[in-house]
C-alpha positions in Angstrom: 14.6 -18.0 -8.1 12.4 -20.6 -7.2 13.5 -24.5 -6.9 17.3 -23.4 -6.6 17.4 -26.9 -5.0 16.1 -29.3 -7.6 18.0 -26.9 -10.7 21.5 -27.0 -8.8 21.2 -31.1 -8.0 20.2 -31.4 -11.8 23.0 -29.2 -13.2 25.4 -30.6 -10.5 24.6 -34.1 -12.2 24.7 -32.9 -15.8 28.5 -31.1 -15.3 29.8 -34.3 -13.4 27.9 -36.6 -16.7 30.1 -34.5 -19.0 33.0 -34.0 -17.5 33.9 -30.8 -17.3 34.6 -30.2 -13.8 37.3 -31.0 -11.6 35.5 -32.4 -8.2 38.3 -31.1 -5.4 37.3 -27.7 -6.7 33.5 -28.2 -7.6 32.3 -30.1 -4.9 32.7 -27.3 -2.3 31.1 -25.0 -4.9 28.0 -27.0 -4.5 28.1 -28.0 -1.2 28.4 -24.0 -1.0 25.6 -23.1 -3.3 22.7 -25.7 -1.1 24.0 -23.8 1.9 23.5 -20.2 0.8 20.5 -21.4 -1.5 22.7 -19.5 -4.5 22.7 -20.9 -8.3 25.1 -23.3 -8.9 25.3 -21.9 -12.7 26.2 -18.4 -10.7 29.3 -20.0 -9.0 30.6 -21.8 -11.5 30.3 -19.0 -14.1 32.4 -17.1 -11.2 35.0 -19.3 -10.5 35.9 -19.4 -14.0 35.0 -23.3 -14.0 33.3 -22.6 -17.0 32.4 -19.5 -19.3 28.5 -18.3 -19.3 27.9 -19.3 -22.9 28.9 -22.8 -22.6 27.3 -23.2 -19.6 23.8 -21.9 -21.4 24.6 -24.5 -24.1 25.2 -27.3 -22.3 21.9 -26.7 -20.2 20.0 -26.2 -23.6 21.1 -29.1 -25.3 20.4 -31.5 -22.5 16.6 -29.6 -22.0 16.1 -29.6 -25.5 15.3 -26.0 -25.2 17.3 -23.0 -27.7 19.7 -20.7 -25.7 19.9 -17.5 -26.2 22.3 -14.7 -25.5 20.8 -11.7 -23.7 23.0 -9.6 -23.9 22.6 -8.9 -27.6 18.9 -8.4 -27.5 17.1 -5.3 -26.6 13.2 -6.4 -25.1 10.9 -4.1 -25.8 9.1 -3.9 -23.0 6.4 -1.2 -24.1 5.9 -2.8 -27.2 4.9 -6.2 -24.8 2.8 -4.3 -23.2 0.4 -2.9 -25.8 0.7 -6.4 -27.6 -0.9 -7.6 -23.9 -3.6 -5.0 -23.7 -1.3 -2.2 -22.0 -0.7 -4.6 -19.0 3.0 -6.6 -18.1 2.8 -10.1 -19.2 4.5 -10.5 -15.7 5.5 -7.7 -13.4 9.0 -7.0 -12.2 9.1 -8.5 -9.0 7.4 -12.4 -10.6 10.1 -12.1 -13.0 13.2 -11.9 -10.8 11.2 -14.3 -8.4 11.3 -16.7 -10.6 14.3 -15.9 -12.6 12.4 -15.4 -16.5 11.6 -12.6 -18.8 9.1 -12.6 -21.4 10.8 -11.6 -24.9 8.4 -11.6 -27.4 4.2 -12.7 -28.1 3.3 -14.5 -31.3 -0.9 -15.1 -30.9 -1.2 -17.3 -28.6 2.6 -18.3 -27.5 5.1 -16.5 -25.0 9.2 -16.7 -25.6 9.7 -16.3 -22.3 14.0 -16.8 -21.1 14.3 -18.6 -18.1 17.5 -19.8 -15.8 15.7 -23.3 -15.2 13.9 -25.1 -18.2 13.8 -28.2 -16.3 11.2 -27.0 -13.6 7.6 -27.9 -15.3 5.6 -27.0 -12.8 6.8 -23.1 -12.8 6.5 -23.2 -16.4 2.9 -24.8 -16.3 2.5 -21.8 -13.9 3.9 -19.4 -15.4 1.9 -20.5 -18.2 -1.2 -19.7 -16.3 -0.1 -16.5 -15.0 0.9 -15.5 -18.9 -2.4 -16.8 -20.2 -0.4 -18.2 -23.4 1.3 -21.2 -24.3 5.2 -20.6 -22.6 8.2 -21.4 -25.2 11.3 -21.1 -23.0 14.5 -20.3 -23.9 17.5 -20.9 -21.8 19.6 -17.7 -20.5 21.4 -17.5 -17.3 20.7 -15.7 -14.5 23.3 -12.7 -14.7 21.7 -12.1 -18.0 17.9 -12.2 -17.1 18.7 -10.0 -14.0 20.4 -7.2 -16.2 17.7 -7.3 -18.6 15.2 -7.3 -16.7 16.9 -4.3 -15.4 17.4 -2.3 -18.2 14.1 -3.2 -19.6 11.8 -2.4 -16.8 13.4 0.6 -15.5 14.1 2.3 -18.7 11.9 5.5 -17.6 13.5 5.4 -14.7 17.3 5.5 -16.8 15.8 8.3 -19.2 14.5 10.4 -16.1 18.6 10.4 -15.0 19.4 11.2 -18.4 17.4 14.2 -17.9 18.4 14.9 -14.8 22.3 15.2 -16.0 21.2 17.2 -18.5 19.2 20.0 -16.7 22.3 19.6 -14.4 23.7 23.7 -14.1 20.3 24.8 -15.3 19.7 27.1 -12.0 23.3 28.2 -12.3 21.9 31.8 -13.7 18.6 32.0 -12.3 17.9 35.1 -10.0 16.3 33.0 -7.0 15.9 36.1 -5.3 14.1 37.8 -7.7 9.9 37.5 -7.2 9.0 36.6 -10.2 5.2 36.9 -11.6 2.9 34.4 -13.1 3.9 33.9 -16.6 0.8 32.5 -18.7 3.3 32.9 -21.5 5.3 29.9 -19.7 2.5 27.8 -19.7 1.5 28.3 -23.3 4.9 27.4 -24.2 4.3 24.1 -22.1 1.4 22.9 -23.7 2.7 23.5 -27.0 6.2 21.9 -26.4 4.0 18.9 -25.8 6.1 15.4 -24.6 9.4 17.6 -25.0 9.1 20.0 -22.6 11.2 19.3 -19.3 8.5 19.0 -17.2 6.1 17.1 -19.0 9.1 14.2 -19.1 9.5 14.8 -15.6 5.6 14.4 -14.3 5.3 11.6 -16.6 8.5 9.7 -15.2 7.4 10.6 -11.8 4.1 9.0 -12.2 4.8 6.0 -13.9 8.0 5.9 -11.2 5.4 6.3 -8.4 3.0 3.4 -10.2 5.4 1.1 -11.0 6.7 0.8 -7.2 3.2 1.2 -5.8 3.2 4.3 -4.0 -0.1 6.0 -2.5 1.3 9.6 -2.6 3.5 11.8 -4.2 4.4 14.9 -2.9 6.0 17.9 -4.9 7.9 20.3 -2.4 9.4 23.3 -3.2 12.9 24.8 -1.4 14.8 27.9 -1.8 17.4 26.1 -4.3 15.6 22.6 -5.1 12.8 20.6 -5.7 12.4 17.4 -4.0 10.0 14.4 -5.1 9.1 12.0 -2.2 6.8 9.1 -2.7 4.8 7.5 0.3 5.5 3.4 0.0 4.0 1.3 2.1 3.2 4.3 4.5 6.8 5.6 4.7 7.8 7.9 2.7 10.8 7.7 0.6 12.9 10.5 -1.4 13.4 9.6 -4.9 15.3 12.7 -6.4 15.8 16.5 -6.4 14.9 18.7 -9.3 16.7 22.4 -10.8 14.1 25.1 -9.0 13.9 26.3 -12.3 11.9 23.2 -13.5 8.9 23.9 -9.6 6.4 26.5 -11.6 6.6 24.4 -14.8 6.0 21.5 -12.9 3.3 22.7 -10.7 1.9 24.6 -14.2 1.8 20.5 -16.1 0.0 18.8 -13.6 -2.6 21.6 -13.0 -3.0 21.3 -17.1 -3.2 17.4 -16.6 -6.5 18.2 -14.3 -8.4 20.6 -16.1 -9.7 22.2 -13.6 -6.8 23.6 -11.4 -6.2 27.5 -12.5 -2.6 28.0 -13.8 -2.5 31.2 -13.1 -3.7 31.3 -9.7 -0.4 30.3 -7.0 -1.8 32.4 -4.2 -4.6 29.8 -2.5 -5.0 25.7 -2.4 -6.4 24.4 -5.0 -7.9 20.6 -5.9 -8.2 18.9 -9.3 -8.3 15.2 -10.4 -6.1 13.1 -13.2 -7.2 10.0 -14.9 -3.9 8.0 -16.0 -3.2 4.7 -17.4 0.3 3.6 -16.8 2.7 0.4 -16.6 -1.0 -1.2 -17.2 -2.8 0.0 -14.7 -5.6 2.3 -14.4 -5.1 5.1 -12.0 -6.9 8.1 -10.6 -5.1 11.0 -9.0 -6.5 13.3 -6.4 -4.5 16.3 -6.4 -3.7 19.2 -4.3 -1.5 22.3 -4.2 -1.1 24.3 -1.0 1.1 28.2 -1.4 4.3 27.9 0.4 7.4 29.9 1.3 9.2 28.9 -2.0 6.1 28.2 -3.9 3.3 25.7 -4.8 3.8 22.1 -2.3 2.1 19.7 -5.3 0.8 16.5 -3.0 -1.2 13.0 -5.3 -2.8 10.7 -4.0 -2.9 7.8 -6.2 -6.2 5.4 -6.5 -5.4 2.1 -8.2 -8.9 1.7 -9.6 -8.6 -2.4 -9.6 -7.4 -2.1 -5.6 -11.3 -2.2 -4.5 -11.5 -5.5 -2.4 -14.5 -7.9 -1.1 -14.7 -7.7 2.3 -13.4 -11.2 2.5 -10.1 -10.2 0.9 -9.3 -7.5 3.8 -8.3 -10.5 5.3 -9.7 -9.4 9.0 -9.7 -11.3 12.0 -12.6 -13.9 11.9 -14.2 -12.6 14.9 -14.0 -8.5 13.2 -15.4 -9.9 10.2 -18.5 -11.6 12.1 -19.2 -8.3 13.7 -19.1 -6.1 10.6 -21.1 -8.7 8.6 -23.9 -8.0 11.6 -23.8 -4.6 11.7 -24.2 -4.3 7.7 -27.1 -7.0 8.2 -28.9 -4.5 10.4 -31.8 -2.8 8.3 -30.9 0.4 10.0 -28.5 2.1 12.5 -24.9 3.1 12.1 -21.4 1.7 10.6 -18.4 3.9 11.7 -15.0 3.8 10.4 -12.5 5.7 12.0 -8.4 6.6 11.9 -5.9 8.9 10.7 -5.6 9.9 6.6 -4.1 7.4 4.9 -5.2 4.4 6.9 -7.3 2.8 4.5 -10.7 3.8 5.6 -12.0 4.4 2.4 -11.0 0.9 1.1 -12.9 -0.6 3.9 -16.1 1.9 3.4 -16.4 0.4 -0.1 -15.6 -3.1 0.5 -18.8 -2.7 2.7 -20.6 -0.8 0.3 -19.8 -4.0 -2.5 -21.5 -6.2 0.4 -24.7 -4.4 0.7 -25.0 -3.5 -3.0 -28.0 -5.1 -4.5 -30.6 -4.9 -7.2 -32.8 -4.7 -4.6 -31.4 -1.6 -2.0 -31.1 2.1 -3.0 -27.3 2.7 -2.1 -26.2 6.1 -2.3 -22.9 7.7 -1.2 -22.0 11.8 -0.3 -18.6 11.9 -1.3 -15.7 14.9 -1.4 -14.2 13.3 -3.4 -15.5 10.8 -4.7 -13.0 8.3 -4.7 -14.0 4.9 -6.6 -16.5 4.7 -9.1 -18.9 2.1 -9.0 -21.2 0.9 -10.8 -24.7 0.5 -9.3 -24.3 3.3 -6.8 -25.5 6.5 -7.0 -22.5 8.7 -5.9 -22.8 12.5 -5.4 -19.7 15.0 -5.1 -19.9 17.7 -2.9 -19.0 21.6 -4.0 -19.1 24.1 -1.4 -18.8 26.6 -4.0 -22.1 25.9 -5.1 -24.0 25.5 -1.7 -23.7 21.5 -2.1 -22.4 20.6 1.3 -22.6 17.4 3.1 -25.2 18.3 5.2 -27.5 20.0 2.3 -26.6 17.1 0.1 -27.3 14.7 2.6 -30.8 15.9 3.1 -31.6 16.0 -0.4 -31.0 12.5 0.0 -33.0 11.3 2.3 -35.8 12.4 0.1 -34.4 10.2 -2.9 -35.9 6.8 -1.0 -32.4 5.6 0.4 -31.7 2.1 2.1 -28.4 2.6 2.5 -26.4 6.2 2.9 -22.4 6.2 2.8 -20.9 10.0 3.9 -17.4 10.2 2.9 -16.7 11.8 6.4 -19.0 13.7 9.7 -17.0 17.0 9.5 -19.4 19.1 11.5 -22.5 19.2 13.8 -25.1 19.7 11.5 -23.9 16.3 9.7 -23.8 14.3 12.2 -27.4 15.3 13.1 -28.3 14.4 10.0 -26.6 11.2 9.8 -28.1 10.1 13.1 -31.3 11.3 12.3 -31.3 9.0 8.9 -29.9 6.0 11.4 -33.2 6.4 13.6 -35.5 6.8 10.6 -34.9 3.3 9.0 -31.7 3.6 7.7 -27.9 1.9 7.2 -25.8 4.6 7.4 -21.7 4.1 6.5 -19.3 6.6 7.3 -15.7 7.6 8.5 -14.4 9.9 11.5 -11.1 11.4 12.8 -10.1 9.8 16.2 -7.5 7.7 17.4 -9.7 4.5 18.2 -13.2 2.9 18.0 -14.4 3.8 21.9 -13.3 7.2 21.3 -15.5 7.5 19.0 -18.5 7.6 21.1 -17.2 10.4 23.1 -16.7 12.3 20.1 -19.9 12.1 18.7 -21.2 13.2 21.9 -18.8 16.5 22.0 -20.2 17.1 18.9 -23.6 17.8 20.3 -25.6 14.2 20.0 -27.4 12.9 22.9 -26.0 9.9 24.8 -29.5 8.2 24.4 -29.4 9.0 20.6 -25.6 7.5 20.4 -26.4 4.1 22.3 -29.5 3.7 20.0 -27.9 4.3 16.6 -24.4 2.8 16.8 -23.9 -0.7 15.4 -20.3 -0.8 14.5 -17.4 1.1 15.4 -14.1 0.2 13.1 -11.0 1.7 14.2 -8.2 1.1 11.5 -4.5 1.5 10.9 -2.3 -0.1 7.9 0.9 -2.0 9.1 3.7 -3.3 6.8 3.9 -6.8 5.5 7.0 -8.7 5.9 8.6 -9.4 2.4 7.8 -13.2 2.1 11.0 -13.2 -0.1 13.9 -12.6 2.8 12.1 -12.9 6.2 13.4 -15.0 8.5 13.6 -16.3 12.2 14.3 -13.7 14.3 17.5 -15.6 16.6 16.1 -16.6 20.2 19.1 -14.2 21.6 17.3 -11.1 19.9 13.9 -12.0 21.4 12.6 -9.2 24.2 12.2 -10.9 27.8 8.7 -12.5 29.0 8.2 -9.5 31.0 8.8 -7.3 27.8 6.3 -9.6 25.7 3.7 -9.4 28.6 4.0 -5.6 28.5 3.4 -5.3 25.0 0.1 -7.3 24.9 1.0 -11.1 24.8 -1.1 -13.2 26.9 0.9 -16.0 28.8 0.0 -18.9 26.9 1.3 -16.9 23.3 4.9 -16.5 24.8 4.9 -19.9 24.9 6.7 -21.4 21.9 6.6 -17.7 20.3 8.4 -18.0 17.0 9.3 -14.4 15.7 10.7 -12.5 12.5 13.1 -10.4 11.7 12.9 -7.5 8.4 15.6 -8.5 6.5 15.5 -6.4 2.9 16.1 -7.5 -0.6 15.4 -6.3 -4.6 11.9 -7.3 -4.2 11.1 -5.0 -1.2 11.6 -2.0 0.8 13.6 -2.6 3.7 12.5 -6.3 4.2 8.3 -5.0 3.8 6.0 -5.7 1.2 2.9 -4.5 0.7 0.6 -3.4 3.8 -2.5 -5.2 5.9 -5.2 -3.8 8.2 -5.2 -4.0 12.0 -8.3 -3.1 12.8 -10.2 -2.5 16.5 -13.9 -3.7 16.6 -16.4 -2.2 19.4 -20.0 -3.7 18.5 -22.6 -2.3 20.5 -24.0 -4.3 23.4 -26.1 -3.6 26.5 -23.4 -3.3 28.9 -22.0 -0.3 26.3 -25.2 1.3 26.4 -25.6 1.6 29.9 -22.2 2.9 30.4 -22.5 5.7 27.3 -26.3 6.8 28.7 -24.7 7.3 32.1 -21.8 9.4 30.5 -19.1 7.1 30.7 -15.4 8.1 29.8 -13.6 6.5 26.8 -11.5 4.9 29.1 -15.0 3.1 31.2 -16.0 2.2 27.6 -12.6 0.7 26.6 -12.7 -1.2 29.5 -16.0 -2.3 28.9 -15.4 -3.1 25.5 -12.3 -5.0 26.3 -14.2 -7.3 28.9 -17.1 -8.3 26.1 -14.7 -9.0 23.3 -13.4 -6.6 21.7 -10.1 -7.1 19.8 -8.1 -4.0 20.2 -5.5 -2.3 17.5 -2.5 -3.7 19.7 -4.3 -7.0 20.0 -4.7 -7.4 15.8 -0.7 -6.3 15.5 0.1 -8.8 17.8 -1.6 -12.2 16.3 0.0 -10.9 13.1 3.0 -10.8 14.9 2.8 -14.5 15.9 1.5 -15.7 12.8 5.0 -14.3 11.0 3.1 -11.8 8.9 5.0 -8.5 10.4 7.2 -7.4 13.2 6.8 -6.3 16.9 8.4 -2.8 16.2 5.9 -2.5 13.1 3.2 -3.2 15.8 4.3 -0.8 18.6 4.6 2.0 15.6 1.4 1.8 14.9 -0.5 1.1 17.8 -0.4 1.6 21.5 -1.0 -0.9 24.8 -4.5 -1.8 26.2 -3.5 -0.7 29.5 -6.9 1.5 30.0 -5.9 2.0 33.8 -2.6 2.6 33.9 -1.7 6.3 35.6 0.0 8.7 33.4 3.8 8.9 33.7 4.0 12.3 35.4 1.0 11.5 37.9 3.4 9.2 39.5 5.7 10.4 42.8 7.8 8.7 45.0 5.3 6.3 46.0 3.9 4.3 42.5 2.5 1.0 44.7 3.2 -2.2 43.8 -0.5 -3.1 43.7 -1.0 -0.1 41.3 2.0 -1.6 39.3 0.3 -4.9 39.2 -3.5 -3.6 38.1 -1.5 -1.4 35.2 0.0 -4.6 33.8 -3.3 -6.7 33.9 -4.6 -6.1 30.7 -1.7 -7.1 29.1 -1.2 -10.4 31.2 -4.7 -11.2 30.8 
């Protein structure tokens, strides 16, 4: 809860003013609770000093505020939701933060029970993060945490009810037997309707998967189970095993959701697309099945249609951001993002597409899929099916008077040609590869068949990005000065010198608001902007490694670089650095190159990058 401090110094006051206490045994109660930052009102309640409701009394009467008894009230928090335009009035994790729960809107007014109703400035906020007029009413903190419980995870408590009631289901299924596509079974789905097992099941899976912010959700079949894992923050997480009976009807209800999977086809992959609105929020799902051993491997990636950012709010380093600004200034030429699935590419590609979007350009985008919607863009899905490809698509474009031409991703020779041929004819072209960083890049496009000359005179930008975790800013703390890794560690990993000087780090610690002691993720992205030295190397035929180097020398911040000023800054951890990124040692010999003879003055050039 926020300002324990100020509550338990007023409270402390209040209980000594009345008289109820006994100070041998409540002064090391609050000597105790400032310590441990813990509520006083919490202790007390446990020592028996004094009994909850009392306690909520007292505190009312002196605040001039009602109390209220929790426990006896059920919050609707559906019924809050649609009375606030499908949305929370405050989300979960705001709630316990601040130790409140909205109970009920009348017009313009929120009841909202609090633990501290002497604190006006988080009321005044929470009145502005409410957008109504905030009555409080005093509760205590046992009873706000339980309730906000119970009322927030209530899909969560029905989708265990469910599951100990299918429990035994499997017990006389034939798991051996190969059994055919049923369309009878998926009849009887759709007209079961919100009854049917596994339309409870997708739907408490989804709003499970919203709710704690997941990007995927994957559906995986085994001999005697199905287990659902969701993807937070980039790890994934199991969240429960469902009866094997319930895989086909599952599989069956989302391919209905799309409407455009085929029920009836298990044998070969197949993609749809779901529009949902859950726990308030907007979502498309991209979705795909893939035939396995035991059946049909269901994997969602969920798009938050209000995550689409300004390219000020990717929060990149200042010298990244000055780079990409340039590049999408350029009239023409090219703007490459690159990294692995998952890495946030896409979210990047159309923070700079919101940047160059103006009345005044064409902006048009070749997309499979297409992702976001916006407005103001003209957006074209690709269908193989139908002989719309990326490379025919894009050439029909070019004939629709572009300025500016976003390709979800070069897949293939003929597109890249294209792409480059666009970039040399006048105009900005955005799009997205698959290699491991930004000077790798070039190489690759050359493999793929484009001339050295062509690269160096097309290539503005090259992004290389990865997602790393954000420490939860809830529990982090100092990591202790015995726990820190040696200077010769910290120069090995990338510090310069002058950073391990005074080098203050943090430490994942974990609590109800987060996953393991992370919170939400951030981008650590590489910049390589195209310079004269770059082109000289690349038209000579340069290695990656000659152009890292180069790149390195003229400015370029590298993935490992990005983690680490994170690092000092307290925003994440060294191990959540070295897991997603590896050193800038560009010259350092392979491990089994060395033999009995590894110089010292080879050892010495190896580590330079890193103590430069």
């Amino acid at each position: 809860m926020a300002n324990v401090t100020g509550y338990n110094r007023k409270l402390a006051s209040l209980l000594r003013k009345a008289g109820l206490v006994d100070e041998a045994t409540f002064a090391p109660l609050v000597e105790k609770a400032n310590k441990e930052g813990a509520l006083l009102a919490s202790l007390v309640v446990a020592d028996k000093i004094l009994d909850e409701l009392t306690l909520i009394g007292l505190v009312s009467e002196d605040s001039g505020w009602p109390p209220l008894d929790l426990d006896k009230l059920k919050v609707d928090i559906e019924e809050l939701r649609s009375m606030n335009k499908g949305a929370d009035l405050l989300p979960e994790d705001a709630c316990k933060f601040h130790g409140v729960l909205p109970i009920a809107i009348a017009g313009d007014h929120a009841t909202v029970a609090v633990v501290n109703p002497y604190d006006v400035v988080a009321l005044d906020n929470l009145k502005l993060q409410i957008g109504r007029q905030v009555i409080p009413v005093v509760s205590s903190e046992r009873a706000i945490l339980k309730a906000i419980e119970q009322s927030f995870h209530a899909q969560d408590k029905a989708m265990e009810q469910m599951m100990e009631d299918m429990k035994g289901i499997d017990d006389d299924v034939d798991l051996d037997k190969k059994k055919q596509p049923d369309e009878k079974d998926d009849a009887a789905l759709e007209s079961d309707g919100d009854d049917a097992p596994a339309v409870k099941a997708v739907k408490a899976i989804l709003s499970m998967a919203i709710k704690r912010g997941a990007s995927d959700i994957h559906i995986e079949p085994y001999e005697k189970k199905v287990r659902i894992r969701l993807r937070i923050d980039g790890v994934l997480q199991e969240v429960m095993e469902l009866p094997k009976k319930l895989e086909r009807s599952l599989c069956s209800r989302v391919k209905i959701m799309t409407d455009t999977m085929n029920i009836a086809e298990r044998g070969k992959p197949q993609d749809g697309r779901i529009s949902v609105s859950m726990e308030g929020k907007k979502c498309d799902i991209r979705v795909n099945s893939l035939p396995l051993v035991w059946g049909e491997k269901i994997c969602m990636r969920l798009l938050a249609k209000g995550n689409l950012k300004d390219m000020k709010e990717l929060n990149l380093e200042p010298e990244v951001f000055d780079i990409l600004s340039r590049g999408l200034s350029a009239p023409q030429g090219m703007v490459l993002v690159t990294g692995p699935t998952g890495s946030g590419k896409s979210t990047t590609l159309y923070s700079c597409l919101k940047t160059v979007m103006t009345p005044e350009e064409n902006v048009n985008t070749v997309e499979d899929p297409v992702e976001y919607e916006l407005e103001g863009i003209n957006q074209c899905h690709v269908n193989p099916k139908r002989g719309l490809t990326f490379a025919s698509a894009l050439r029909a474009l070019l004939r629709q008077d572009p300025d500016t031409v976003m390709i979800g991703e070069i897949r293939d020779q003929e597109t890249i040609e294209i792409a480059v041929k666009a970039a040399l004819t006048g105009h900005l072209v955005l799009s997205t590869l698959h290699t491991n960083d930004a000077p790798s890049t070039i190489t690759r496009i050359i493999d793929m068949g484009i001339e050295p000359l062509m690269v160096a005179s097309t290539v503005n930008v090259v992004l290389a990005q990865r997602l790393g975790r954000r420490l939860c800013s809830n529990c982090k703390t100092d990591l202790p000065k015995d726990e820190y890794p040696d200077r010769q560690q910290l120069l090995h990993m990338g510090f310069k010198p002058e950073d391990v000087e005074g080098l203050q780090l943090k430490k994942a610690v974990g609590c109800s608001l987060c996953n393991g002691g992370y919170k939400g993720r951030f981008a650590l992205v590489e910049c390589l902007e195209m310079n004269d030295r770059l082109r000289k190397i690349i038209i000579g035929g340069g290695s990656d490694i000659e152009i890292r180097k180069v790149a390195l020398e003229t400015g370029m911040i590298s993935l490992r670089r990005a983690g680490l000023l994170n690092v000092m800054r307290g925003v994440t951890t060294i191990e959540e650095i070295i897991r997603n990124t590896v050193g800038d040692e560009v010259e350092k010999p392979p491990k089994q190159a060395k033999t009995e003879g590894a110089s010292e003055s080879g050892e010495a050039e190896a580590a330079k990058p890193a103590a430069e």
